[in-house]
N, C-alpha and C positions, 0 to 999 in steps of 0.2 A: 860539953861543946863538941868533942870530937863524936860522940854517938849521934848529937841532930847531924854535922858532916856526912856523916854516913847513911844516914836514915835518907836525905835530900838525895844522896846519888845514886843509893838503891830505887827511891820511887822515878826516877827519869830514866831509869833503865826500864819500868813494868812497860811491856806490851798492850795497848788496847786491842778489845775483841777486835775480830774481821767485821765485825758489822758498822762498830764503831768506824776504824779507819775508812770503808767503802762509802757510811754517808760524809765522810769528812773531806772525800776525793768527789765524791757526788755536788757534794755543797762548791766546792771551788771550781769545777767548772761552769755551775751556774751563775757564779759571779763574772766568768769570761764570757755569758752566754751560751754555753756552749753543751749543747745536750747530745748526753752519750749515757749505753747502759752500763754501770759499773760493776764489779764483783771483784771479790778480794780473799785471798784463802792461799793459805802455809807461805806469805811473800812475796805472791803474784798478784797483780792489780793487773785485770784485763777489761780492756775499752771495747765498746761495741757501739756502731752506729757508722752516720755519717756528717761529715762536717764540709764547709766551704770551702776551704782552699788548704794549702801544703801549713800554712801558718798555723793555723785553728789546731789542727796533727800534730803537727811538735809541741804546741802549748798546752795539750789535752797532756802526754808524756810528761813535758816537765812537771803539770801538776801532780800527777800520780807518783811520780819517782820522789818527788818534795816530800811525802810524807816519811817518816822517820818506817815507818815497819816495812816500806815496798822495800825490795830488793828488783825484783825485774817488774817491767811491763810490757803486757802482749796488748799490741796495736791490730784488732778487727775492725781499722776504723778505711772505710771509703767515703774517698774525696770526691765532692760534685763534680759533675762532669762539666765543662765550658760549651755555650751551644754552639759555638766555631771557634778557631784561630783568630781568625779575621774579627769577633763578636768581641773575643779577650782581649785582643791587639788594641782594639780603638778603647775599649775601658782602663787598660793600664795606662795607654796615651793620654785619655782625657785625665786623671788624675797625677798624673807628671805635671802637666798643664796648666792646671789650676792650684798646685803647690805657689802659697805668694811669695815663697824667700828665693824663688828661682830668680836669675838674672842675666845680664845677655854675657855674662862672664862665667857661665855656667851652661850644658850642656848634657842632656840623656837622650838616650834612644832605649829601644826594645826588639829584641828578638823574640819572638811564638814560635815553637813548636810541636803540637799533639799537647797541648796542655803546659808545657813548660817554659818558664821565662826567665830571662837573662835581660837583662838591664845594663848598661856602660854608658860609658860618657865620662864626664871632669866636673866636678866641683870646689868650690873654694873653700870650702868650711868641713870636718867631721858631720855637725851636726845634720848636713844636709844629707848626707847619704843615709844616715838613719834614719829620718824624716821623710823622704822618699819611699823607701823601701816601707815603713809603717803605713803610709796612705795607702798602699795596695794591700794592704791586709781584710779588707772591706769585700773587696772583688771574688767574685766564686769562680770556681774552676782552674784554681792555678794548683796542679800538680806537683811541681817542684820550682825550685827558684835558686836562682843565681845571682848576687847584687857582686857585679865587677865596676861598679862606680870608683874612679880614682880622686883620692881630693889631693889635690895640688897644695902642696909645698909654700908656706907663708915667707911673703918676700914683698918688702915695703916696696922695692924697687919693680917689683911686677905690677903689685897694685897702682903705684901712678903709674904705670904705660899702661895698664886696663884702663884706667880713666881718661888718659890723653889720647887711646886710639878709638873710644868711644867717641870721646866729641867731637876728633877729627872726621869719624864717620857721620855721627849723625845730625853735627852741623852742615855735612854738605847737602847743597839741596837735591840731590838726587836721593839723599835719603832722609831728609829733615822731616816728611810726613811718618815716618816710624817712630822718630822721637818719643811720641806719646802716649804709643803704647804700652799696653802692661809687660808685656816680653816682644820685642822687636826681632823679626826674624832671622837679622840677623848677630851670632853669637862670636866672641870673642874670648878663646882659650889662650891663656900668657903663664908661661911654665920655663923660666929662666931667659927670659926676652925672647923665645920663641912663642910665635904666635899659630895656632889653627885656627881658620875662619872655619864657621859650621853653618850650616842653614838653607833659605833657599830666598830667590831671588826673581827675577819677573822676566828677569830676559839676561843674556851672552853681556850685552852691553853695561847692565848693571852690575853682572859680575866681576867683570874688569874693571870697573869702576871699583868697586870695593876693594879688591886686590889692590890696584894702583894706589890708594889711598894707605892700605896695613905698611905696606913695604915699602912706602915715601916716609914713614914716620922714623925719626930720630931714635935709635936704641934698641931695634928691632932686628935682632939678629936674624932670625930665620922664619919663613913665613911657609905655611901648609894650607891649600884651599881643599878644604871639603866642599863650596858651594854648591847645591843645584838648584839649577833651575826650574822656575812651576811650570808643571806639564798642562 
């Protein structure tokens, strides 16, 4: 009994060849899609090629490091290039966008610069900001990245004034035709009965409007307008 013990821990120690491990690292990035030339020898797993985005880069790494023989790995791997700021900016935007668990109690934006992005804003949930940040994994050309998404703090008592400053909003008829949209533009952040309005609005006049409406509501300690208005 004690020699098969021994015999099992001896064979999980033997090393496979370098060739073995390289098509082994080879094979799991073709499962991520991800085609890169591989080589492997005395402990180093080096990556060569080029991938979409900052994401595809780290995930090429974790695979090669995952296997038991790598000790380091060298990254020759270049990142697509983005065909503008401005090209990358509306692609991150439209897939924020089209995320369906976004909600008007929920809030991002995007910073571009030379390739790199930074995302912020509030969310209600964990899962959302992971969720987010995954939909842009699709997108080519992002460099590096930043997710400073804050998810707000679970408080039954925030959630009914999210809901009570919603309807107060968007029962009034100056805003009642947003009602029905899938994300109505404007948003409602509530983080200890403090509220940020965010968004944008159609004129001076409906933004006072909305203002006057947050900070006439019952239980709303402190009020912060981000609005602007569409140019």
């Amino acid at each position: 009994m004690i020699a098969s013990v021994l015999a099992l821990t001896l064979l999980s120690f033997v090393q496979r060849p370098d060739e073995q491990v390289r098509a082994e690292i080879e094979k799991a990035l073709g499962k991520d899609k991800i085609k890169l030339q591989v080589s492997f020898q005395g402990g180093t797993a080096t990556l060569k090629g080029q991938v979409r985005n900052i994401f595809q880069k780290n995930r090429a790494l974790e695979i090669a490091l995952g296997e038991t023989e790598v000790q380091n790995a060298d990254a020759d791997i270049e990142i697509a290039t983005p065909e503008s700021d401005q090209k990358l900016g509306e692609e991150v935007v439209k897939e924020i966008r089209k995320y369906s668990r976004f909600t008007v109690f929920d809030d991002c934006s995007a910073f571009i610069k030379e390739g790199k992005v930074a995302v912020f804003g509030w969310v209600t949930e964990p899962y959302k900001k992971t969720e987010i940040e995954k939909r842009l994994h699709k997108i080519i050309g992002i460099q590096e990245f930043k997710n400073d998404i804050e998810v707000l703090p679970v408080s039954l008592s925030d959630q009914r004034l999210r809901e009570t400053l919603a309807n107060r909003l968007y029962s009034d008829s100056t805003f009642s035709d947003f009602a029905s949209m899938p994300i109505p533009p404007i948003h409602l952040i509530v983080s200890g009965s403090r509220v940020i309005i965010t968004g944008v609005v159609g004129n001076q006049l409906m933004k006072q409007k909305a203002e006057s409406i947050i900070r006439g509501t019952p239980g709303v300690l402190s009020v912060e307008s981000k609005l602007r208005i569409e140019s």
